[in-house]
C-alpha positions as a printed NumPy array, in Angstrom:
array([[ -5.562, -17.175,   4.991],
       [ -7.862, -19.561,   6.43 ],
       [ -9.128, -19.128,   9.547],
       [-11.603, -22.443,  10.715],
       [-11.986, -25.978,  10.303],
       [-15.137, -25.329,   8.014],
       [-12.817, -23.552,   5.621],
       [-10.298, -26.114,   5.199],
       [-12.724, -28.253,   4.716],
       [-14.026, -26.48 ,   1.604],
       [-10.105, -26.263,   0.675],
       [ -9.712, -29.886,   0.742],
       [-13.356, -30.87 ,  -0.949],
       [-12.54 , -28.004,  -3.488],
       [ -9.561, -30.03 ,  -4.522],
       [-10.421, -33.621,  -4.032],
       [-13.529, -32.288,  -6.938],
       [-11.034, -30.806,  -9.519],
       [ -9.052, -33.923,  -9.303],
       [-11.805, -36.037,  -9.288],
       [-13.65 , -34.656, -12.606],
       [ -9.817, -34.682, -14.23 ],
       [ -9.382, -38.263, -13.668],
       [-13.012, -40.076, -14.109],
       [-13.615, -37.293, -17.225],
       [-10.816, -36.263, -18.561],
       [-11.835, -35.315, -22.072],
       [-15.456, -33.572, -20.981],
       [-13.579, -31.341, -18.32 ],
       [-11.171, -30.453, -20.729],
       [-13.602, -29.46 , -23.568],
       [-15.53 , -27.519, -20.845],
       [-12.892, -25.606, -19.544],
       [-11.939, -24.635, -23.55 ],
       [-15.209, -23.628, -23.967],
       [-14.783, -21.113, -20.947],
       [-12.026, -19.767, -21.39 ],
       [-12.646, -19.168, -25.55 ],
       [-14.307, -15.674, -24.528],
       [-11.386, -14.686, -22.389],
       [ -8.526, -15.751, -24.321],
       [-10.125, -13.665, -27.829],
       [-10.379, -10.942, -25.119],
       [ -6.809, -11.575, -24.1  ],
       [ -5.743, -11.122, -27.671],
       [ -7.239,  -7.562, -27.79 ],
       [ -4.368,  -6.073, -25.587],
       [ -5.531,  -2.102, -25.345],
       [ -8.855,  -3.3  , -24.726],
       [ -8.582,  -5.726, -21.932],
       [ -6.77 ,  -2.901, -19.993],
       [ -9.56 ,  -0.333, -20.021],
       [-12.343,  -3.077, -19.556],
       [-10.   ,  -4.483, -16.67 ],
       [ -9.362,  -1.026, -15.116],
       [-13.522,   0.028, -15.415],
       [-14.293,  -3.534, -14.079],
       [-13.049,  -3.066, -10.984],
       [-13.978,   0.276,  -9.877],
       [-17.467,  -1.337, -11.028],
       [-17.445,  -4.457,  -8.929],
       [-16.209,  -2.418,  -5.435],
       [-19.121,  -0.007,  -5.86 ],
       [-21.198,  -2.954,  -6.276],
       [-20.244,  -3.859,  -2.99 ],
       [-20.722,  -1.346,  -1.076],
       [-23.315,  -2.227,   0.974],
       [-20.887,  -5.119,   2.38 ],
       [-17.701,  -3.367,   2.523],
       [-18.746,   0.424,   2.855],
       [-16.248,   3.555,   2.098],
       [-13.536,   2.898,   5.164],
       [-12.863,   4.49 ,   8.101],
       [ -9.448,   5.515,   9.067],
       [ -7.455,   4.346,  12.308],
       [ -3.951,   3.836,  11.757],
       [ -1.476,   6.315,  12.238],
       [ -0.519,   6.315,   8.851],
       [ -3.472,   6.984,   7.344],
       [ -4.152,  10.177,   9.257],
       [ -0.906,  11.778,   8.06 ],
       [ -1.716,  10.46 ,   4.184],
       [ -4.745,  12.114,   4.452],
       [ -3.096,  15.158,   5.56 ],
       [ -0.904,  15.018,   2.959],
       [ -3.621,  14.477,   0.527],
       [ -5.468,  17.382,   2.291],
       [ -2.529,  19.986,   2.279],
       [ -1.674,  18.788,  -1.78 ],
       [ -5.45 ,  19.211,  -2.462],
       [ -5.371,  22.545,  -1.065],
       [ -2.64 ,  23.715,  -3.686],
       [  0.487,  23.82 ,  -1.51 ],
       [  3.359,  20.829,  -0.616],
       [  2.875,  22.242,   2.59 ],
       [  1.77 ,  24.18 ,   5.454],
       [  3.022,  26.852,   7.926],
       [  3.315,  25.322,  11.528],
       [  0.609,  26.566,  13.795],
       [  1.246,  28.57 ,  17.218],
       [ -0.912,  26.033,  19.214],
       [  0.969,  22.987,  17.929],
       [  1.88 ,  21.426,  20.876],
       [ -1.412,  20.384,  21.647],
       [ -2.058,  19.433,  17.773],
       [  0.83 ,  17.404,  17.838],
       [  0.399,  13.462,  16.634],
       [  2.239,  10.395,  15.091],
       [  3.852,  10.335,  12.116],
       [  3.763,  13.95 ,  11.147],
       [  6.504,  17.326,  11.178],
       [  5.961,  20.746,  12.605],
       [  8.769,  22.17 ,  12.428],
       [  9.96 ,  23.504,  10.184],
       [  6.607,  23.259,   8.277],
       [  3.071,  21.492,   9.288],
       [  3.3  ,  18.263,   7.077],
       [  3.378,  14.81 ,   6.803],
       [  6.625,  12.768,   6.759],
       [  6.087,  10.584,   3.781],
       [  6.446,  10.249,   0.527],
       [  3.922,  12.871,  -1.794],
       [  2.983,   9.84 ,  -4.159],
       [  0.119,   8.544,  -1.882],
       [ -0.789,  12.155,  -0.951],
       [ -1.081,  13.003,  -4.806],
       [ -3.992,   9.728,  -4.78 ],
       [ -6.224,  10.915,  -1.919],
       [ -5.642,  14.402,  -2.953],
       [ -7.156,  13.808,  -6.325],
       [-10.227,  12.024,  -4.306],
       [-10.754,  14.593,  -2.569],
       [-10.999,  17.037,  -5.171],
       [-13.701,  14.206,  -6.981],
       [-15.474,  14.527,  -3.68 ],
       [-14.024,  11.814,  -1.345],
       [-10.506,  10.565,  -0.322],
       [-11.385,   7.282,  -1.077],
       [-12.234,   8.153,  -4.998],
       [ -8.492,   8.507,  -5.497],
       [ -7.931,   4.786,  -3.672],
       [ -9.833,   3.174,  -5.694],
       [ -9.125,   4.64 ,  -8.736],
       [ -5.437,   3.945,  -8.091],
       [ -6.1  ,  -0.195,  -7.478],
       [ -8.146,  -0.192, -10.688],
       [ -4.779,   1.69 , -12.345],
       [ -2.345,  -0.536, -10.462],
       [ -4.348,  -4.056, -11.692],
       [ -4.644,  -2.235, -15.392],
       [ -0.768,  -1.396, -15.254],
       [  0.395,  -4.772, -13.916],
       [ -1.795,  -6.671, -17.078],
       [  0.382,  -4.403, -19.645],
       [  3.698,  -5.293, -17.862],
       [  2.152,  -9.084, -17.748],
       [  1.494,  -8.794, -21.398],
       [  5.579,  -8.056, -22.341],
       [  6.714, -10.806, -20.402],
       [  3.625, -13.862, -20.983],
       [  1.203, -14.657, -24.082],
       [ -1.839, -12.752, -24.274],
       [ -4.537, -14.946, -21.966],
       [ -2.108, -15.771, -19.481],
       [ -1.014, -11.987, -19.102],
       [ -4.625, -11.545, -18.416],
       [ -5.002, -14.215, -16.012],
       [ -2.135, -13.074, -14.33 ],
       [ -4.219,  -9.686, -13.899],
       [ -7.423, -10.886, -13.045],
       [ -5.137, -12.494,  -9.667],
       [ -4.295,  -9.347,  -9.007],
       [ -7.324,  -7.799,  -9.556],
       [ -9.143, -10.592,  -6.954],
       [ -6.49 , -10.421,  -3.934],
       [ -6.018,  -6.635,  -4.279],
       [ -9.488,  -4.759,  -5.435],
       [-12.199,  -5.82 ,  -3.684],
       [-11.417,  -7.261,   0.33 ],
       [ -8.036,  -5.73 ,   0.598],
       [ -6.702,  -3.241,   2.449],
       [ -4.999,  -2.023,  -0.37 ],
       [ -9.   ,  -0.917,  -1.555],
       [ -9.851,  -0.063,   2.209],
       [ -7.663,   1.914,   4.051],
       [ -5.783,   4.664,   3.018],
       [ -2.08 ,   3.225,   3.346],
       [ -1.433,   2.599,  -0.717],
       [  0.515,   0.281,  -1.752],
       [ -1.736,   0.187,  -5.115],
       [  0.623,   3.422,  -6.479],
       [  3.812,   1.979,  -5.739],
       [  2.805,  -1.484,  -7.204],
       [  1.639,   0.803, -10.55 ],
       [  4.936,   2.195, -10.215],
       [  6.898,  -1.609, -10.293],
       [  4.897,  -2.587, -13.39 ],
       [  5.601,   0.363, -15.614],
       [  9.411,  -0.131, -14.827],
       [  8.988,  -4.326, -15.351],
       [  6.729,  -3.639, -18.484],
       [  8.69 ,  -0.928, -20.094],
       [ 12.125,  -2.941, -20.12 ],
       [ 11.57 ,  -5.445, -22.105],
       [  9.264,  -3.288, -24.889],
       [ 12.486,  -0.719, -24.301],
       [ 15.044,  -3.577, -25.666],
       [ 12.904,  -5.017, -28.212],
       [ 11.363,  -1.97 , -29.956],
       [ 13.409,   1.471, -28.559],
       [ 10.211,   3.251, -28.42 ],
       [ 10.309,   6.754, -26.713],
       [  6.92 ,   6.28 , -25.474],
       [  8.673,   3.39 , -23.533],
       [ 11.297,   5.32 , -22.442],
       [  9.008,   7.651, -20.851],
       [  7.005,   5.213, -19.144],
       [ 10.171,   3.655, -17.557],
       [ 10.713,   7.278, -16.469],
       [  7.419,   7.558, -15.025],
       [  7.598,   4.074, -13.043],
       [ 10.791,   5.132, -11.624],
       [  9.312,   8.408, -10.392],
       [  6.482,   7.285,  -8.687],
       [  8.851,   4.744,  -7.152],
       [ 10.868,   7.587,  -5.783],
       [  7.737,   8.966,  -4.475],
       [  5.924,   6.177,  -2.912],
       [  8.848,   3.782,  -1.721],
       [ 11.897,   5.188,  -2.201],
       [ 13.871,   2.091,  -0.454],
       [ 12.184,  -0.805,  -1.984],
       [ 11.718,   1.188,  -5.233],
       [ 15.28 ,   1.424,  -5.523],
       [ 16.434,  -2.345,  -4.855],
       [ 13.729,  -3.116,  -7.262],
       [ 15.167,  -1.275, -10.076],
       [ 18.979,  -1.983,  -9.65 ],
       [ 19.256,  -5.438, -11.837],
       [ 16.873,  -3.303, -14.355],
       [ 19.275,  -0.514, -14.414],
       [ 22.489,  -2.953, -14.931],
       [ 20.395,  -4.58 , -18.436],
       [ 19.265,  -1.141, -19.359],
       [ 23.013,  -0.052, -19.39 ],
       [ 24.077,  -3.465, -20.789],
       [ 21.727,  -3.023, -23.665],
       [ 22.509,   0.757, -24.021],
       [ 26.223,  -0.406, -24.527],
       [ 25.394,  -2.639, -27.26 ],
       [ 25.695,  -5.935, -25.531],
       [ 22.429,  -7.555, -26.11 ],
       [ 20.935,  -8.521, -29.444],
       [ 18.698,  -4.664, -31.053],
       [ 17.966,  -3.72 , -34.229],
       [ 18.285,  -0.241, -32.891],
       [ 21.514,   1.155, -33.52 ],
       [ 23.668,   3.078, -30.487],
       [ 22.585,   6.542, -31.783],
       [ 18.994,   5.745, -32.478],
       [ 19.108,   3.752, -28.289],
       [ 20.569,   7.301, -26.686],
       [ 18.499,   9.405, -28.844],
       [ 14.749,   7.42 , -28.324],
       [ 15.565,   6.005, -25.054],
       [ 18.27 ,   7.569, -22.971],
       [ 17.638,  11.408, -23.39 ],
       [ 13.924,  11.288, -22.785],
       [ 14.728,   8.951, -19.605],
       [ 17.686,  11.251, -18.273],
       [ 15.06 ,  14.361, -18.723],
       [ 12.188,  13.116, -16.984],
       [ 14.464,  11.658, -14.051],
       [ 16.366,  15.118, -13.874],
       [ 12.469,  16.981, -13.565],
       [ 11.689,  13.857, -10.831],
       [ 15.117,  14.205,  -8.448],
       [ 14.198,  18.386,  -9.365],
       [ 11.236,  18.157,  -7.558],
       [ 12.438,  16.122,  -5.214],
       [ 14.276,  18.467,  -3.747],
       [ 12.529,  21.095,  -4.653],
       [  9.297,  18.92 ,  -2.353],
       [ 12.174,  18.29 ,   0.182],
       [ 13.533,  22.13 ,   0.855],
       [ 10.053,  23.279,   0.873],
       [  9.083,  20.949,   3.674],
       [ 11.979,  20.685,   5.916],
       [ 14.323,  23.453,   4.876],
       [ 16.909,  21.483,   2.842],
       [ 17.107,  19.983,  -0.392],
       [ 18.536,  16.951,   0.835],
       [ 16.577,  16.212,   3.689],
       [ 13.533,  14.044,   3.354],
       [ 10.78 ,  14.85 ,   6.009],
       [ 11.06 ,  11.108,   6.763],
       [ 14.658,  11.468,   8.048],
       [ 13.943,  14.329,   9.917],
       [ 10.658,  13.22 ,  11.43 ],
       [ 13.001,   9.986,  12.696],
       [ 15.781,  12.582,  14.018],
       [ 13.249,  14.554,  15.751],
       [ 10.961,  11.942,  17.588],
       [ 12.583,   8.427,  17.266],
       [ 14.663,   6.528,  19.489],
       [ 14.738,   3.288,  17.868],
       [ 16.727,   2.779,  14.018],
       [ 15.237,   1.43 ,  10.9  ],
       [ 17.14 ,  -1.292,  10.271],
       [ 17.738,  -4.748,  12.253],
       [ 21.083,  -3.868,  13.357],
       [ 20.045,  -0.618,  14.362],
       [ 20.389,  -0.151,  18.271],
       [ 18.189,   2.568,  20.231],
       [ 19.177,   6.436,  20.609],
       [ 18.984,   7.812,  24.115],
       [ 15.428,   8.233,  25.131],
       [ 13.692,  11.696,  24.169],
       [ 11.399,  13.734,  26.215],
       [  7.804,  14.796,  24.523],
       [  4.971,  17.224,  25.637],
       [  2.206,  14.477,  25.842],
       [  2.39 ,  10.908,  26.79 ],
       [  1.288,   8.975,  24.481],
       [  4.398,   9.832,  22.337],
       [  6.26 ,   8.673,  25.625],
       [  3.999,   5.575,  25.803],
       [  4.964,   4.88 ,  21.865],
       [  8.382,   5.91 ,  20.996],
       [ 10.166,   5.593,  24.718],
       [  7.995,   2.303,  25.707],
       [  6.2  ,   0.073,  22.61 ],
       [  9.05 ,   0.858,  19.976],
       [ 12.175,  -0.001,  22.202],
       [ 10.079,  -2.818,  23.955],
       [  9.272,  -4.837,  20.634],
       [ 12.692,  -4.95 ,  19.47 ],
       [ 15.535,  -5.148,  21.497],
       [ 18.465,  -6.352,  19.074],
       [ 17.854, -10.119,  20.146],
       [ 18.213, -12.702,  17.857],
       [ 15.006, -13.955,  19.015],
       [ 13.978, -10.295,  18.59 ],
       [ 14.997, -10.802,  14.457],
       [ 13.026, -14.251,  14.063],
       [ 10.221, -13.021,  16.028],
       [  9.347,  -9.734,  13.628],
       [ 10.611, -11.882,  10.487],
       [  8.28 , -14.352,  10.895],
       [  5.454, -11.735,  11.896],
       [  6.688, -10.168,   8.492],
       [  6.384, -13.144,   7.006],
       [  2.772, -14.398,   8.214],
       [  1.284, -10.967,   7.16 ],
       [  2.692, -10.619,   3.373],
       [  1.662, -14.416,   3.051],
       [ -2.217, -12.979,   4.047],
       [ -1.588, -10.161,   1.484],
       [  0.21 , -11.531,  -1.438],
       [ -1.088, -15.432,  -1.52 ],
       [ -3.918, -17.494,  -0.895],
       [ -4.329, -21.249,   0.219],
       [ -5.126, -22.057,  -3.251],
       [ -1.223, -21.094,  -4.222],
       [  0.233, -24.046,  -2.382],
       [ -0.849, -26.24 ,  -5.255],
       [  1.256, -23.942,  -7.306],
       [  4.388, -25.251,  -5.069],
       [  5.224, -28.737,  -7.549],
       [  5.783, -26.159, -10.134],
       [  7.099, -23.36 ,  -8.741],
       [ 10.869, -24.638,  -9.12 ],
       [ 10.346, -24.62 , -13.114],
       [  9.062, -21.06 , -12.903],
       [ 12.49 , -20.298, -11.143],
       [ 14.4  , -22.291, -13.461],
       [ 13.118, -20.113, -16.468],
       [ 15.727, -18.05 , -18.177],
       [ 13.152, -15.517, -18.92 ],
       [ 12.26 , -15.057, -15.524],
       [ 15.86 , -14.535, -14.165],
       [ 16.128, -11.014, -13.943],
       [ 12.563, -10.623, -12.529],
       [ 12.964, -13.01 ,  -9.595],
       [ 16.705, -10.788,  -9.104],
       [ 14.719,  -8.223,  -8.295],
       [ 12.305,  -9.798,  -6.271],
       [ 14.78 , -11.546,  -3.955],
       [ 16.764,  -7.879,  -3.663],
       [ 12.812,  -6.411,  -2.703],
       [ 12.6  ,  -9.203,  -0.278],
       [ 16.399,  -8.602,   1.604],
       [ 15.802,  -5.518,   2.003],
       [ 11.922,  -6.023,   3.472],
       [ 13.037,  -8.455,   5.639],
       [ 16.183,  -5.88 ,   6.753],
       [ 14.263,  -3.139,   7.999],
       [ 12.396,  -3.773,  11.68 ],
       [  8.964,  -2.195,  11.287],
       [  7.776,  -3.781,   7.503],
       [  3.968,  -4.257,   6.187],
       [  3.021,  -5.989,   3.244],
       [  2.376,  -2.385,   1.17 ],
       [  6.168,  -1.969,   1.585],
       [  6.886,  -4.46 ,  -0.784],
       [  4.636,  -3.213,  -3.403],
       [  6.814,  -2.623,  -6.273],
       [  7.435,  -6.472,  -6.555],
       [  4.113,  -7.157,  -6.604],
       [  3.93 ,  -7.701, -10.004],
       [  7.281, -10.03 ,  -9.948],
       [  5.178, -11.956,  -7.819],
       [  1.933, -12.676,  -9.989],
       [  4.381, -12.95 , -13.202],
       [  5.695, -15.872, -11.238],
       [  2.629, -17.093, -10.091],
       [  1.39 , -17.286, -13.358],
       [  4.462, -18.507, -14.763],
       [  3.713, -21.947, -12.079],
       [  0.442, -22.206, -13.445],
       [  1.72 , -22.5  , -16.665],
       [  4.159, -25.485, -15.989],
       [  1.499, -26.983, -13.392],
       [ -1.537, -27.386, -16.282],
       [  0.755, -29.863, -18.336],
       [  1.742, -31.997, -15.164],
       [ -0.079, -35.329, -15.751],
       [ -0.776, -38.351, -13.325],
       [ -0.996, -41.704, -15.22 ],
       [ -2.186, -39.707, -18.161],
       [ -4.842, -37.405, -16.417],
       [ -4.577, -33.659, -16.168],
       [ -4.05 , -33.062, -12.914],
       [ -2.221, -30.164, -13.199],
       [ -4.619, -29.097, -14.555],
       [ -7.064, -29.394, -12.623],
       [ -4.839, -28.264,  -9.381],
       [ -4.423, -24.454, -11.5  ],
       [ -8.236, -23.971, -12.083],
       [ -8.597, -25.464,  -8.623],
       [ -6.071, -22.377,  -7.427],
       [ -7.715, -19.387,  -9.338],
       [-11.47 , -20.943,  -8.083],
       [-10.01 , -20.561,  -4.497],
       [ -8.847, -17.384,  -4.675],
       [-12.286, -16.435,  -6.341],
       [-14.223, -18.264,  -3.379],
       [-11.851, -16.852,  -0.994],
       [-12.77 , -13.3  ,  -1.525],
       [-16.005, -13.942,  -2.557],
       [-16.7  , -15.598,   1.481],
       [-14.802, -12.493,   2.575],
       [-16.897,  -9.82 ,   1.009],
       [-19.73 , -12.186,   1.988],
       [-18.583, -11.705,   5.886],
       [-17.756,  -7.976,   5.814],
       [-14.01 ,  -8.62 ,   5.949],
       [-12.116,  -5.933,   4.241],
       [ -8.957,  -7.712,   4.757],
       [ -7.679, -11.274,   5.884],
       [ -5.62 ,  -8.734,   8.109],
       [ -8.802,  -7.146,   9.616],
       [ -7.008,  -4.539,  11.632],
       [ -5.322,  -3.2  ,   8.839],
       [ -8.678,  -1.601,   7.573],
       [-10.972,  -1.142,  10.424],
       [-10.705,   1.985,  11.729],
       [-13.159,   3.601,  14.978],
       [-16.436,   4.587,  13.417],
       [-16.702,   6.156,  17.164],
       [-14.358,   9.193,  15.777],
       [-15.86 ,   9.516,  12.552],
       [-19.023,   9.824,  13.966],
       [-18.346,  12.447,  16.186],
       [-16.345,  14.506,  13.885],
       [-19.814,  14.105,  11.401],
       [-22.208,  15.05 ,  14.537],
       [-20.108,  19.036,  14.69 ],
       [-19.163,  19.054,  11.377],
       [-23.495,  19.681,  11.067],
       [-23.929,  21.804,  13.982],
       [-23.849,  25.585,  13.715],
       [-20.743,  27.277,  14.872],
       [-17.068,  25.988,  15.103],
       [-15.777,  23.223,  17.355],
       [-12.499,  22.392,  19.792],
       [-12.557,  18.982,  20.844],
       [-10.082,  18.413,  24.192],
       [ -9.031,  14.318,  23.937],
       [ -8.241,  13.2  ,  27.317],
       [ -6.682,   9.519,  27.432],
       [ -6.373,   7.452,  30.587],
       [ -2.989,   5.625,  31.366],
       [ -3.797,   2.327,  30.342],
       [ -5.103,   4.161,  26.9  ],
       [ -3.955,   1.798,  23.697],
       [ -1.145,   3.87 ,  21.592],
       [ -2.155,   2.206,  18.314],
       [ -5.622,   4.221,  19.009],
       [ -4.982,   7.696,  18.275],
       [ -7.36 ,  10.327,  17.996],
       [ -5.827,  13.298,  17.42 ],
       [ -5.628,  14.402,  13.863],
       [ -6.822,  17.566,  11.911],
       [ -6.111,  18.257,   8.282],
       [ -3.973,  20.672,   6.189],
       [ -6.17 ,  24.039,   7.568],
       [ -6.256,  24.724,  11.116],
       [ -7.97 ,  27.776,  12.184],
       [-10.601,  28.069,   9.718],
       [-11.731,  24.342,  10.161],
       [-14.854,  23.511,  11.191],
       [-13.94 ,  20.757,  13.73 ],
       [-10.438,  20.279,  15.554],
       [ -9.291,  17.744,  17.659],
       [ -6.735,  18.7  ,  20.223],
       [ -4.581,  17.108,  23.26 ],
       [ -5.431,  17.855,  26.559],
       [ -2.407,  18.338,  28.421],
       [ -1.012,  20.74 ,  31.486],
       [ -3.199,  23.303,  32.6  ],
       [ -1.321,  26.515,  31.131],
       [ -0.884,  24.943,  27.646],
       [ -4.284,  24.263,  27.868],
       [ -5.614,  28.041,  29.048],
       [ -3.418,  28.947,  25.987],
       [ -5.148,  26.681,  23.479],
       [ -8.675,  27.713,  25.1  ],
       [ -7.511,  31.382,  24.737],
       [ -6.11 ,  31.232,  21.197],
       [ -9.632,  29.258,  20.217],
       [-12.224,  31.116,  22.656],
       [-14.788,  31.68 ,  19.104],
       [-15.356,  27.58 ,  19.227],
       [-17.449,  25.758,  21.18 ],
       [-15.289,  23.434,  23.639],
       [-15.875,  20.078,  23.995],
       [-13.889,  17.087,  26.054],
       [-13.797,  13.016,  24.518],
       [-12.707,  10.409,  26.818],
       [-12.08 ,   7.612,  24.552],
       [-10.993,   4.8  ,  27.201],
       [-13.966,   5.622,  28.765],
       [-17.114,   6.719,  26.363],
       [-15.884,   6.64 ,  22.917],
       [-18.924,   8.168,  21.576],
       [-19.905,  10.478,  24.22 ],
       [-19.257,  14.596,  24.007],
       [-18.76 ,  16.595,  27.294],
       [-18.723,  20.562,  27.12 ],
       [-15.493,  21.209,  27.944],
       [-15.109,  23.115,  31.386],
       [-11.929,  25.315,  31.941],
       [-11.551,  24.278,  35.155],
       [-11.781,  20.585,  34.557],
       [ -8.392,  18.573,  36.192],
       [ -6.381,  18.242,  33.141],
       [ -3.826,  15.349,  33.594],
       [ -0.682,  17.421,  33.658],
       [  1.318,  15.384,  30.47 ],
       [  3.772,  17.344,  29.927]])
């Protein structure tokens, strides 16, 4: 989004240009823009191609730019339980057994009972677990947004001609790949929106050709659906599943007969989604004991007081050993929402503000005149189904972020482009200014991240990917020094709950550097006890974020518990 005067300035001259050259020269700016777009659209033709160059080109381009927008830091809560995930996957097990002294490891987001793990999803995990096995975390992100922008092209090019398929990707590729915190944090959202586009991509090549390879890819989108988001993945997928059974049965026009549609489609899709719900509960018992029970359902039964859902009211307050976990779950959670209709408009239209920073662009209101076609479009029917089901059920749940609507991300470009496409032939007394409002839009979005990258942003959301560099740079300081390290956090009461320092990763006692609570004083001659081989340390972060104390035994601990 646009942040100063300056900028919508540039918006407005940016436009007032395109429209200009469009009406005083129509016929030069048209032959120009033919003769730069001839190398893309022969490009566009060679389909196999333009995904691998598109997939190569942007891991390219964000290494280029490193120097502006460097490898990130975390600082959310959820991307310190990813990253354990990622950790614990890379270190060949789903999970890990739940430590003696885990009281004073305890933090947001992630289960200790029955097992040490994180409560989401293992898609995301899978990602940074690959990275780290290339050497960095952040390998696996960005190989996944240069996969998700490579996938969402070939589900583009089933639905769109060739060029505009690859237009459609290049979008993505722009607001996604290079000053997004899809690239710069360790959230996702790129895996889930891979996951979308193989299911919207296979369909229609699934109808028109019955190809097993298809079939399998349909299967695979649906798994790492059910892996990444589950909720959204699902209401996604429901108007698919109601044509993929309405062409099974015959009803739409095939030259495949019944047989040949159950043997190259349906078998190979019922196997692979038999292995995925296998392994789901198979991931499931492993983690919390039963086969049914996600670790997201019972990290919610075991630490949250407030529902999911906007008609949700709050559970009884909980007790907790430290807190900050009072601070967040008995005082932020049930103070932001408090089943108020105000409450409902209030995080709706906070939902609302932040998708419109992640999924659009200035530029995209001169889509708006031709939007209503794109809707109108009997082709595009069952795709905006499924984006209006994705958006329900985003806007139903009280905590949302714009990565939770990933799997309609490509829905949303395929109508994007799909505007474009009915804007370019809108004339004005005879002039192409349609046209010019389209190229106007893509050059926007280009300038847009281009002033971003420029500027250091990583996001238009800027807290979404700018984590403390104060942690990091402590944990790098011990990680060097000789011996092995206990860091004691102590937090003052007006500390900020969104700014969490306590994390470790899937090993405990043989890591080189832990970061631990500081709570009553026998919990903490336990931990000291348990740990007397490390080096203690104490980290005030409301005080001096970068500053390490030797930890004295007899220091006035707080008493949190």
């Amino acid at each position: 989004m646009l942040q100063f005067s300056g900028e919508i300035l540039a918006f407005i001259g940016v436009v007032l240009a395109f429209i200009s050259v469009a009406v005083l020269a129509p016929r030069w700016s048209g032959n120009l823009l033919r003769a730069i777009l001839w190398p893309f659209a022969r490009l566009a033709r060679r389909k196999v191609l333009a995904i691998w160059l598109l997939f190569f080109f942007i891991i390219g381009v964000r290494l280029a730019v490193l120097p502006l927008l460097p490898v990130p830091v975390p600082g959310i809560h959820d991307e310190y339980s990813y990253l354990l995930l990622g950790d614990t996957l890379a270190h060949g097990r789903l999970t890990n057994p739940t430590h003696p002294m885990c009281m004073s490891f305890e933090s947001f987001h992630i289960n200790w009972f029955p097992t040490y793990c994180s409560k989401y999803p293992p898609g995301q995990g899978a990602v940074l677990a690959l990275g780290e096995l290339l050497g960095l975390p952040w390998i696996g992100v960005v190989l996944s947004v240069g996969a998700m922008c490579a996938a969402i092209l070939w589900m583009l090019q089933a639905w769109l001609p060739a060029r505009w398929a690859l237009l459609g990707a290049v979008l993505v590729a722009l607001k996604f790949a290079i000053a997004s915190y899809w690239m710069n944090s360790y959230w996702g959202g790129a895996l889930a929106a891979t996951g979308g586009a193989l299911v919207l991509g296979a369909m229609p090549r699934i109808v028109r050709y019955a190809r097993t390879p298809d079939a399998f890819l349909l299967a695979l989108g649906l798994a790492i659906l059910a892996n990444t988001r589950p909720y959204e993945g699902l209401l996604l997928s429901i108007p698919l599943g109601c044509w993929l059974l309405w062409w099974l049965a015959g009803k739409t026009k095939s030259k495949a007969s019944v047989r040949t549609r159950i043997a190259r489609v349906l078998t190979p899709l019922a196997a692979v989604l038999v292995l995925t719900i296998a392994f789901m509960g198979y991931y499931n018992w492993r983690l919390t004991g039963n086969a049914l029970l996600f670790p997201h359902a019972l990290h919610s039964r075991t630490y949250r007081t407030m529902g999911l859902f906007l008609w949700d009211h709050p559970k009884p307050p909980m007790q907790y050993h430290n807190q900050q976990f009072e601070d967040f779950y008995n005082g932020w959670e049930r103070e932001d929402y408090q089943n108020s209709w105000q409450d409902v408009w209030r995080v709706s239209a906070e939902k609302l503000t932040r998708s419109g920073s992640t999924y659009f662009w200035w530029g995209a209101l001169l889509l708006l005149p031709a939007l209503p076609y794109a809707f109108r479009d009997r082709k595009m029917r069952l795709p905006l189904t499924a984006l209006v089901l994705v958006t329900a059920g985003f806007l139903a749940s009280i905590w949302s972020f714009p990565h939770y609507a990933a799997p309609a991300t490509c829905v949303i470009f395929l109508l994007l482009v799909q505007a474009i496409r009915h804007l370019r032939v809108m004339r004005v007394a005879r002039r192409p200014v349609g046209l010019a409002l389209s190229c106007a839009a893509v050059c926007l979005l280009a300038a847009e991240v281009a002033f971003r990258v420029s500027n250091h942003q990583c996001d238009p959301l800027e807290w979404t990917c700018q984590g403390d560099p104060s942690r990091a740079a402590i944990q790098e300081k011990l990680s060097h020094a000789p011996g092995k390290h206990l860091i004691l956090v102590r937090y003052e009461e007006d500390h900020n709950i969104h700014d969490e320092w306590v994390y470790n990763g899937a090993e405990i006692d043989s890591a080189k550097v832990l970061w631990a609570r500081e709570l009553d004083a026998e919990q903490n001659a336990k931990l000291l006890a348990y740990f007397n081989d490390r080096q203690v340390w104490l980290v005030e972060p409301d005080k001096d974020n970068t500053e390490l104390i030797p930890y004295q035994a007899s220091s006035e601990s707080p008493g949190q518990q």
